[in-house]
Structures are given as structure tokens and as C-alpha cells.
Backbone and ligand atoms as CSV (ligand in chain L), in Angstrom:
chain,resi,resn,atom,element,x,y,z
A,1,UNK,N,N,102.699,219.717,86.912
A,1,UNK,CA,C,101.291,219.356,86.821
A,1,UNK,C,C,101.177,217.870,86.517
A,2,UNK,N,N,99.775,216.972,86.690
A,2,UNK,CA,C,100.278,215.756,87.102
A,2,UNK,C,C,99.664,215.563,85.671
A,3,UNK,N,N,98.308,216.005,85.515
A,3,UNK,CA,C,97.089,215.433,84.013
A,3,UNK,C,C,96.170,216.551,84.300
A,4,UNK,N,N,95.339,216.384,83.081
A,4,UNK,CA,C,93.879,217.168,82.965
A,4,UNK,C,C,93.273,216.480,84.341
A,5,UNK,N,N,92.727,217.215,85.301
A,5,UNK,CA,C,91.675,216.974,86.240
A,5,UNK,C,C,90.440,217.290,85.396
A,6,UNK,N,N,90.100,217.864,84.909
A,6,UNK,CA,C,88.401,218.061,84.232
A,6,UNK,C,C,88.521,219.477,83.248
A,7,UNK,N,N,87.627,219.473,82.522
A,7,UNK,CA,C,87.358,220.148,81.348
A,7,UNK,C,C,86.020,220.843,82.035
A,8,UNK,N,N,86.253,221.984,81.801
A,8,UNK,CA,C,85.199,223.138,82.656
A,8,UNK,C,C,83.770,223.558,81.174
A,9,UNK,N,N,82.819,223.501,81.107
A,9,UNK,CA,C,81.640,223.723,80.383
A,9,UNK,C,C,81.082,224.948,80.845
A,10,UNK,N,N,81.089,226.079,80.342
A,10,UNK,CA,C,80.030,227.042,80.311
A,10,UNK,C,C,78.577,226.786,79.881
A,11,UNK,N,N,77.575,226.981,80.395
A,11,UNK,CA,C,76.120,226.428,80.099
A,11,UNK,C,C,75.055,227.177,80.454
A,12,UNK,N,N,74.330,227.809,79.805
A,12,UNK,CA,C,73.071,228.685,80.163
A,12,UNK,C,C,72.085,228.250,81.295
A,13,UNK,N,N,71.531,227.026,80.870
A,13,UNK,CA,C,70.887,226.404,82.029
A,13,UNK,C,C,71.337,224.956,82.096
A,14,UNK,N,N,71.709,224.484,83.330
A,14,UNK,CA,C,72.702,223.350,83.635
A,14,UNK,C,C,71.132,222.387,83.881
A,15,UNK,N,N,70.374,222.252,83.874
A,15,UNK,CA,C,69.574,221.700,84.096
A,15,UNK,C,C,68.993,220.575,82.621
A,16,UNK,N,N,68.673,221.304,81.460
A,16,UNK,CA,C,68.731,221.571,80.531
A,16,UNK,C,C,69.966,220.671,79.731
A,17,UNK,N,N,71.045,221.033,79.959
A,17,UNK,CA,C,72.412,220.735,80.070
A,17,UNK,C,C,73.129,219.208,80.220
A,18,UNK,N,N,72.338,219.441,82.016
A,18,UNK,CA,C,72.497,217.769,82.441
A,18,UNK,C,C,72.301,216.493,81.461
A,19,UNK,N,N,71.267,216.873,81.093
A,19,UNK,CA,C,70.106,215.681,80.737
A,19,UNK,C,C,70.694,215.858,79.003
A,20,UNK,N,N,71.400,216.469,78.223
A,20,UNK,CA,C,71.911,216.499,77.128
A,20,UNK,C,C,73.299,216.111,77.467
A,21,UNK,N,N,74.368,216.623,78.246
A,21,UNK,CA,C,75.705,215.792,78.752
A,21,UNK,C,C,75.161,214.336,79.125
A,22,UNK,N,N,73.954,213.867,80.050
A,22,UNK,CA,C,74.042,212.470,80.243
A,22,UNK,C,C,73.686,211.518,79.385
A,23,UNK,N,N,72.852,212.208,77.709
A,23,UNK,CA,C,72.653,211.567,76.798
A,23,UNK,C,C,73.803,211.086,76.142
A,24,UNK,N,N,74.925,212.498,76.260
A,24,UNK,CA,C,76.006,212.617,74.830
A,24,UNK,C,C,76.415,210.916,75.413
A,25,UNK,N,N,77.373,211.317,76.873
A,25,UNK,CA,C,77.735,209.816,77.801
A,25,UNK,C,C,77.738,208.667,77.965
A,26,UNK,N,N,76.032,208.625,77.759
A,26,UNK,CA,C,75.096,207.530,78.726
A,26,UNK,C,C,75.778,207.247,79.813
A,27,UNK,N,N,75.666,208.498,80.670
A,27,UNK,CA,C,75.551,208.234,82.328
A,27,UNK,C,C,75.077,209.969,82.471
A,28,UNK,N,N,74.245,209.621,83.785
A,28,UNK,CA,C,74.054,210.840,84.353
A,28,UNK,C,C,75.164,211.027,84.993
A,29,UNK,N,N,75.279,212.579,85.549
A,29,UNK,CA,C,76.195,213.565,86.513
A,29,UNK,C,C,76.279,212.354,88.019
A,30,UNK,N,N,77.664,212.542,88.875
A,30,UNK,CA,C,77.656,211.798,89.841
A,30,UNK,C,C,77.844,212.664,90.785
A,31,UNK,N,N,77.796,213.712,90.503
A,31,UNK,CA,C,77.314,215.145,91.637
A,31,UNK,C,C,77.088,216.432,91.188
A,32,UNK,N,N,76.687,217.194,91.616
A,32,UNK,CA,C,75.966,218.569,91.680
A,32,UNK,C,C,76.273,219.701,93.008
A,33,UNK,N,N,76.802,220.469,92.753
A,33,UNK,CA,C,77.560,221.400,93.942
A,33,UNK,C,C,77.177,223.049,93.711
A,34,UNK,N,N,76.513,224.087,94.498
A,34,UNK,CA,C,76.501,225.085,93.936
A,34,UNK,C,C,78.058,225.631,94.906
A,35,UNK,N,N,78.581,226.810,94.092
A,35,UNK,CA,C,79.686,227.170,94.828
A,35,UNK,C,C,78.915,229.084,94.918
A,36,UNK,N,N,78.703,228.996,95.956
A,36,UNK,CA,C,77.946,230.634,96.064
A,36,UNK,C,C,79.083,231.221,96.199
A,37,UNK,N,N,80.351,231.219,96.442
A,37,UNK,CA,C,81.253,232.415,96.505
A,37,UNK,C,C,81.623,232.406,95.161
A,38,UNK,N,N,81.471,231.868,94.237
A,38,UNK,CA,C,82.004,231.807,92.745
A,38,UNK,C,C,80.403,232.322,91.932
A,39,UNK,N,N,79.430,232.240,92.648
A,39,UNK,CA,C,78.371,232.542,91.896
A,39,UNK,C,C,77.510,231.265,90.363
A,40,UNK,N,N,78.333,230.141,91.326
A,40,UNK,CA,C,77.845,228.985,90.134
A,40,UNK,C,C,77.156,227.548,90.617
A,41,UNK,N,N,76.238,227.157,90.135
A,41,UNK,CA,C,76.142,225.924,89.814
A,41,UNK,C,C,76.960,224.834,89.105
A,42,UNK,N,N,77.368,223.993,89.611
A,42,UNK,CA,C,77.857,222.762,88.829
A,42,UNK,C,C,77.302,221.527,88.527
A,43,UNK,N,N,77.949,220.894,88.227
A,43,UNK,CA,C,77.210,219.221,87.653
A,43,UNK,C,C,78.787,218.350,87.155
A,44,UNK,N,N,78.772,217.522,87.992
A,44,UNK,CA,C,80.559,216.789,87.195
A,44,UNK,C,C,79.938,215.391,86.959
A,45,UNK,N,N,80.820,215.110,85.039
A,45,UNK,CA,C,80.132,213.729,85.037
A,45,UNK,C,C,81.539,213.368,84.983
A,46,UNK,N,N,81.223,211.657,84.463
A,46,UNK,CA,C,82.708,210.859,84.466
A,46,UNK,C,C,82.735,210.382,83.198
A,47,UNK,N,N,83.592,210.312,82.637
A,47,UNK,CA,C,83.688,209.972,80.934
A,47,UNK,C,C,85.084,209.089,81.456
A,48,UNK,N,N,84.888,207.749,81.581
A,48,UNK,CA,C,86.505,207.041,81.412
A,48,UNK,C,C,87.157,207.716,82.935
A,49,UNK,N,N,88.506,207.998,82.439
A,49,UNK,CA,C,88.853,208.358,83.973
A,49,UNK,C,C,89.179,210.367,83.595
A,50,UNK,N,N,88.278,210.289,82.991
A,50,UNK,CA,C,88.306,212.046,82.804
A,50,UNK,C,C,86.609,212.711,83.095
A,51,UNK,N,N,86.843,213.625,83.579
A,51,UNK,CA,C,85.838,214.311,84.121
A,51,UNK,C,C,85.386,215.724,83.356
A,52,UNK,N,N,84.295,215.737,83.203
A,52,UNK,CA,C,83.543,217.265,82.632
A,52,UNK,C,C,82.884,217.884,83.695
A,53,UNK,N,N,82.818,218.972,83.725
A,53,UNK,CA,C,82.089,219.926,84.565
A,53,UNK,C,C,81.435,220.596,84.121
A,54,UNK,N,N,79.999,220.873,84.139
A,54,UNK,CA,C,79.340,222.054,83.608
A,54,UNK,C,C,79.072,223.226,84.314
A,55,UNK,N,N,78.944,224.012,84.004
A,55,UNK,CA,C,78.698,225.494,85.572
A,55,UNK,C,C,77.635,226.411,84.800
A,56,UNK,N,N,76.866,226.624,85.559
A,56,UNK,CA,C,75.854,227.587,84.979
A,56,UNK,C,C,76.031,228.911,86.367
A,57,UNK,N,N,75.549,230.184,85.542
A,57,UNK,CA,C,75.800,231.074,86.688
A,57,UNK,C,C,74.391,231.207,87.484
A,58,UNK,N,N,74.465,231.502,88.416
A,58,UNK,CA,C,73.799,231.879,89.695
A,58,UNK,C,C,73.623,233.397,89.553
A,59,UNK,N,N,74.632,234.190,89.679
A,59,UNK,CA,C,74.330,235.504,89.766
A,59,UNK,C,C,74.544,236.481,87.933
A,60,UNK,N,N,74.324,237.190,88.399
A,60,UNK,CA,C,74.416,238.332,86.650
A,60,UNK,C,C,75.885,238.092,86.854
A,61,UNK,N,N,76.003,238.568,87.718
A,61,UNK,CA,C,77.509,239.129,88.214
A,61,UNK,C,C,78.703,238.513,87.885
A,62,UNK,N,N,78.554,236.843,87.733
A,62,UNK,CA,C,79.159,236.028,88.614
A,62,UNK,C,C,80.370,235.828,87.042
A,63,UNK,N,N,81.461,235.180,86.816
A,63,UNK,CA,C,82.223,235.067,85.692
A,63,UNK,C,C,82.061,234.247,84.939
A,64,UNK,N,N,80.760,233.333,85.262
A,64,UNK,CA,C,80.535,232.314,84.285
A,64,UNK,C,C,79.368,233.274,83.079
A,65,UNK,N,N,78.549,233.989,84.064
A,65,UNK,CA,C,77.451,235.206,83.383
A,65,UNK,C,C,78.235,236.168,82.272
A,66,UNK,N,N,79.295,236.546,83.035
A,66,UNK,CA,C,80.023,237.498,81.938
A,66,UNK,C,C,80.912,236.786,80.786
A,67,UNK,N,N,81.381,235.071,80.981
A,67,UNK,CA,C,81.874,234.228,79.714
A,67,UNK,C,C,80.476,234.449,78.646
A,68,UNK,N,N,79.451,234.087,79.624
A,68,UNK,CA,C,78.384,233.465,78.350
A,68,UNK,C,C,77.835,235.014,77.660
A,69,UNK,N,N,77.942,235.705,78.151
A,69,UNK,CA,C,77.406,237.366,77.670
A,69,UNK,C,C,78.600,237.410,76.743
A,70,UNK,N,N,79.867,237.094,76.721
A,70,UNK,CA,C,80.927,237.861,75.973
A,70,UNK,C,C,80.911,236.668,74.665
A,71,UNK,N,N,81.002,235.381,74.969
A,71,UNK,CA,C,81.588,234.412,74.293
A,71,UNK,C,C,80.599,233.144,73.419
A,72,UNK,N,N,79.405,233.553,74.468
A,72,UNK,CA,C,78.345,232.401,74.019
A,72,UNK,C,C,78.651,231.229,75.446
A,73,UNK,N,N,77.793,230.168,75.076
A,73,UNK,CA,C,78.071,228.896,75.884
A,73,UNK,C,C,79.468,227.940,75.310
A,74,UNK,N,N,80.317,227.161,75.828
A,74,UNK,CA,C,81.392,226.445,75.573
A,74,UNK,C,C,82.504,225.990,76.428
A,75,UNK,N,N,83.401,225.632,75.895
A,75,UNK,CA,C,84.635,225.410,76.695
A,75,UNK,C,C,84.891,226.440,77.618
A,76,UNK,N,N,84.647,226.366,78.973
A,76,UNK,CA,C,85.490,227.783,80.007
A,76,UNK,C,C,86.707,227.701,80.396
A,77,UNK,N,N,87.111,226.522,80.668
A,77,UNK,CA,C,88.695,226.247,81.107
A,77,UNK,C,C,88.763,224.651,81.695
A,78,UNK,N,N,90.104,224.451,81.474
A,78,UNK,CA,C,90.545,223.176,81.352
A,78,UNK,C,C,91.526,223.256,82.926
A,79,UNK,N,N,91.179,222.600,83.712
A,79,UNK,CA,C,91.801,221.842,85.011
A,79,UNK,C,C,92.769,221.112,85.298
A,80,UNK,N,N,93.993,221.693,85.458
A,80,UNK,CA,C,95.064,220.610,85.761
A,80,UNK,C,C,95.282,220.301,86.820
A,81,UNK,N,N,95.530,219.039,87.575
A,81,UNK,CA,C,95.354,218.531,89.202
A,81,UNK,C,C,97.132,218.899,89.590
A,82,UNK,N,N,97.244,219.428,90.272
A,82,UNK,CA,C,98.742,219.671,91.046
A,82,UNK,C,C,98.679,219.286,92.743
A,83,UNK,N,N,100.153,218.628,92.194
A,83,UNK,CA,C,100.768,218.260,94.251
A,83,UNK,C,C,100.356,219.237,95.210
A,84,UNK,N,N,100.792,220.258,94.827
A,84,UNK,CA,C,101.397,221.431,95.969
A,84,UNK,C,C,100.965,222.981,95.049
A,85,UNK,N,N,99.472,223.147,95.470
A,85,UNK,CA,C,98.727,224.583,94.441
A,85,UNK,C,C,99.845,225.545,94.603
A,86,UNK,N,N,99.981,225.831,95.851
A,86,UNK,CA,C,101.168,227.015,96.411
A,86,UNK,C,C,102.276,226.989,95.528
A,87,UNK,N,N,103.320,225.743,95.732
A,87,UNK,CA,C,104.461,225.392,94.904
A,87,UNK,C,C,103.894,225.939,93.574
A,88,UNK,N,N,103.166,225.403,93.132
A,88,UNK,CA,C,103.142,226.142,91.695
A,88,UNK,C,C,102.312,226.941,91.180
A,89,UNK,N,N,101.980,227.572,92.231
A,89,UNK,CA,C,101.232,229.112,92.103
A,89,UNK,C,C,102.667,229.873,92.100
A,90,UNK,N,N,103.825,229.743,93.116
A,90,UNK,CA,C,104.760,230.361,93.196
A,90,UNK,C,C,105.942,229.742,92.086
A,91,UNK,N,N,105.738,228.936,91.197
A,91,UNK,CA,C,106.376,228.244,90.213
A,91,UNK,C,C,106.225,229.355,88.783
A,92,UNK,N,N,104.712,229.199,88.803
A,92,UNK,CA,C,104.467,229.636,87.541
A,92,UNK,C,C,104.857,231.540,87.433
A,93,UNK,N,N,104.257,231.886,88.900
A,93,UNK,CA,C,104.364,233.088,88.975
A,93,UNK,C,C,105.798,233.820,88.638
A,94,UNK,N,N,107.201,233.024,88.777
A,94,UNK,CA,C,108.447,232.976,88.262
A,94,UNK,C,C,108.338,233.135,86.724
A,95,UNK,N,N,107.423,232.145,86.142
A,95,UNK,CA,C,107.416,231.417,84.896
A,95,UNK,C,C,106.705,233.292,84.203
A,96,UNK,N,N,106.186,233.882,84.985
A,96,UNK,CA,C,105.389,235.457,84.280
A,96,UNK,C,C,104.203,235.050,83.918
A,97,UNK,N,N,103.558,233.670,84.831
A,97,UNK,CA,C,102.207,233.803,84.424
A,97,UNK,C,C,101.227,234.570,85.597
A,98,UNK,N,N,100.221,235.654,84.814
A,98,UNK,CA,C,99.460,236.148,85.847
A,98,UNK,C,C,98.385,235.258,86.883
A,99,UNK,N,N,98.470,234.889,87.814
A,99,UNK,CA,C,97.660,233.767,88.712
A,99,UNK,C,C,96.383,235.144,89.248
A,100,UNK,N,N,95.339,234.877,88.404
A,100,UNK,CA,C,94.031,235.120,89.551
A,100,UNK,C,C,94.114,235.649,90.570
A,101,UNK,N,N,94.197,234.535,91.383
A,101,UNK,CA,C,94.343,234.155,92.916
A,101,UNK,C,C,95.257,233.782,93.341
A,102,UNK,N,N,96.210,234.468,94.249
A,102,UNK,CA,C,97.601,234.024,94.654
A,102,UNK,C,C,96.975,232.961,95.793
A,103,UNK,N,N,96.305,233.350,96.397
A,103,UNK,CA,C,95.477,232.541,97.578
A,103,UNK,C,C,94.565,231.994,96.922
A,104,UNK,N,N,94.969,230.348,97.506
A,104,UNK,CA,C,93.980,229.419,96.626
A,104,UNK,C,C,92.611,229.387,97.362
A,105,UNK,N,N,91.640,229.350,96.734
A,105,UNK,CA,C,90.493,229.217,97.349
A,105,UNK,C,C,89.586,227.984,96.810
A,106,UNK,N,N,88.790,227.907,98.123
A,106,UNK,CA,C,88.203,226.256,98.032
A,106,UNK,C,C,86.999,226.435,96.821
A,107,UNK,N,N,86.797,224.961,95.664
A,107,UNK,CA,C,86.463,225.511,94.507
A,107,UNK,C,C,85.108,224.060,95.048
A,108,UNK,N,N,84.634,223.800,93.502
A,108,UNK,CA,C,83.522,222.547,94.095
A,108,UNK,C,C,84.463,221.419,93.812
A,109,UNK,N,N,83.831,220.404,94.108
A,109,UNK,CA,C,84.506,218.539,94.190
A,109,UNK,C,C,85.443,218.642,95.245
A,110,UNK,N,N,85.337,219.370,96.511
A,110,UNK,CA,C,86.537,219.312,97.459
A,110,UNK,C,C,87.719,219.604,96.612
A,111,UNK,N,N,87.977,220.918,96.155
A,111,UNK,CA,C,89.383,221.307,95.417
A,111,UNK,C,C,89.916,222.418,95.953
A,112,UNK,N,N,90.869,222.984,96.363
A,112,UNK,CA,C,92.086,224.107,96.155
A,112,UNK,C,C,91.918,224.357,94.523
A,113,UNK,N,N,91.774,225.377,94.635
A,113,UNK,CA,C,91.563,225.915,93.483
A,113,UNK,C,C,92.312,227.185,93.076
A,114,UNK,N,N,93.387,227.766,91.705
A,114,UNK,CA,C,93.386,229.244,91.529
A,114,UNK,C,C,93.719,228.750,90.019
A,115,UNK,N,N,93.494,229.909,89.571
A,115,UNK,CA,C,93.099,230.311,88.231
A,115,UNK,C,C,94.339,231.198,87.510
A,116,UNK,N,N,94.401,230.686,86.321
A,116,UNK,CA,C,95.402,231.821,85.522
A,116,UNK,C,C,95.032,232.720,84.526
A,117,UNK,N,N,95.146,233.879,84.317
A,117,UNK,CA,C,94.678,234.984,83.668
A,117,UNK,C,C,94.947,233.928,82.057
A,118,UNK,N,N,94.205,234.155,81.328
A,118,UNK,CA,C,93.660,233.694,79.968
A,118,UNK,C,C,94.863,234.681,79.607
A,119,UNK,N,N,94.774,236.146,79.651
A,119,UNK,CA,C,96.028,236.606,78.893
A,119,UNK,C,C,96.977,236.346,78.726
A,120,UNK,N,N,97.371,235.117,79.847
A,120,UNK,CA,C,98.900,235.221,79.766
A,120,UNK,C,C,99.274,233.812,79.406
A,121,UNK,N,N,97.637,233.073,78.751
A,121,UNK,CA,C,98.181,231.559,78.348
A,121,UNK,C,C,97.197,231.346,77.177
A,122,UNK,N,N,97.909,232.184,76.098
A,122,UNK,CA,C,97.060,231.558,75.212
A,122,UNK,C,C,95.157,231.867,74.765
A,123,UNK,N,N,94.610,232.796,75.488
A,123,UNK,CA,C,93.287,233.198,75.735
A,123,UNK,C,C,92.719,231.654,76.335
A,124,UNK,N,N,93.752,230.586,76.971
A,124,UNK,CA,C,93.201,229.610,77.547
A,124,UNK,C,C,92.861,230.032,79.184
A,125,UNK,N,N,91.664,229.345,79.993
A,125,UNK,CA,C,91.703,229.992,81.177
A,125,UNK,C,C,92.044,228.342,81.658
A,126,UNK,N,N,93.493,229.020,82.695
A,126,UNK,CA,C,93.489,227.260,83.327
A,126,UNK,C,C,93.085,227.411,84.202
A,127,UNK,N,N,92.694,226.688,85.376
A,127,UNK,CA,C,92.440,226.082,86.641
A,127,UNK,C,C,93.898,225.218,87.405
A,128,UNK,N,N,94.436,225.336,88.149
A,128,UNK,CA,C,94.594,224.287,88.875
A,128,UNK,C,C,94.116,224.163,90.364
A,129,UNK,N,N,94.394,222.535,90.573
A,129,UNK,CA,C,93.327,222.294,91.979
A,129,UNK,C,C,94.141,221.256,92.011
A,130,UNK,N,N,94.000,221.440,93.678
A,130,UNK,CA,C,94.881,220.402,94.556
A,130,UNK,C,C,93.527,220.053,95.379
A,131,UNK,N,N,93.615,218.584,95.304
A,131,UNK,CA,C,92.540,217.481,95.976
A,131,UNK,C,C,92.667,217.955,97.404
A,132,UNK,N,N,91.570,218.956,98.350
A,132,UNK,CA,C,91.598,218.868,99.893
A,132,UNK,C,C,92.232,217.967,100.498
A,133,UNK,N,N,92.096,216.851,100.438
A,133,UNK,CA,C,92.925,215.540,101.253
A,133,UNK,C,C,94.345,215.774,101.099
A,134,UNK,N,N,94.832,215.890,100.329
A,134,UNK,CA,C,96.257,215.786,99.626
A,134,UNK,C,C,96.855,216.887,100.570
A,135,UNK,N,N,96.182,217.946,100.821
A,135,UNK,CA,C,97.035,219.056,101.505
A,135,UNK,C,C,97.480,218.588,102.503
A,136,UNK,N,N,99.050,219.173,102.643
A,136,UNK,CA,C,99.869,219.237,103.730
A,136,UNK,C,C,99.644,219.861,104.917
L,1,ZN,ZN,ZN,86.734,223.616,87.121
């Protein structure tokens, strides 16, 4: 893994949200993406050369709805940027970590995206994402 790509925010209403992340900052969000197959809204700001994401859910259904029903609003998961998602989807999966998604699927900010079961790291949920461009 190379660094933190972004720090993931659970948020009731991202709207709401925005305008309190662009105070904490002083800068507003430098994009906004809904991802309908994930069932979320986003908002990514820039802090330095690190990035926050906020996600509010879209559907009841969706896993950001069932964080904030179980957990409250907060930290959802932390993003690490990788070379090769595959390589270390099939790295970690050696390593006995449960991967989500063996098949990476396209996430928001142009990412490859899969996810690791919280059980098997700590009740942490990671992310990793490989930059679209970057793919081989
Ligand atoms: Zn994320």
C-alpha cells in the first residue's frame, strides 16, 4: 500500500455537513459524486495533500444507512491508494483477510475500489482504490 488516499465520513445529511467540513477547513468540497450502485452521496474536500470524504446515504438500504442506524454518524473507513487492487486483493486474501469484493468495483473520484470485512481488521473498515488511469 502506497499512503492514506482519504478518510471516509459517515454523515446524516451531507448537505448540512458540507458547509460544517468547509468551515472546520476553510475551503469548500472540490467535488460532489452520487455513486447509485453504492446507494451514496459524496462530497471530497482537500486538507494539505490528504483528502476527506463525506457520504450520506441515498437509500434505507444502502451501508452507509445501516453504519449510521447501528453506530451513529463518524469515521466509516479509511482508504489506502494501491498499484495493482487485484495484486493485493489476491495479497491480502493469502494474508486471511476477508475482501468484500474480490471484484473491484468502480467507487466515486474515478477509483477501483474493494473493501475489507471490518472483522478481520480490527472492527476497522478499509477501502483500497486504485486511481482508473493507473490501471493496466
Ligand atoms: Zn472512500
Amino acid at each position: 500500500m502506497k499512503k492514506i488516499e482519504h478518510i471516509g465520513i459517515a454523515v446524516k445529511d451531507i448537505s448540512v455537513s458540507n458547509e460544517l467540513f468547509a468551515k472546520l477547513f476553510g475551503e469548500k468540497y472540490y467535488k460532489v459524486e452520487e455513486v447509485e450502485s453504492e446507494g451514496v452521496k459524496t462530497s471530497f474536500f482537500k486538507v494539505g495533500h490528504n483528502k476527506i470524504e463525506l457520504l450520506e446515504a441515498t437509500k434505507e438500504d444502502s451501508p452507509i444507512a445501516k453504519f449510521i442506524d447501528r453506530k451513529g454518524e463518524g469515521i466509516h473507513h479509511i482508504a489506502f491508494d494501491v498499484e495493482d487492487i487485484e495484486e493485493e486483493i489476491a495479497r491480502l486474501k493469502q494474508e486471511g483477510f476477508t475482501v468484500l469484493n474480490e471484484t473491484p468495483k468502480k467507487g466515486a473520484d474515478n477509483k477501483l475500489v474493494a473493501f475489507l470485512h471490518p472483522k478481520t481488521t480490527n472492527g476497522v473498515l478499509i477501502e483500497l482504490c486504485q486511481e482508473i488511469t493507473n490501471k493496466k
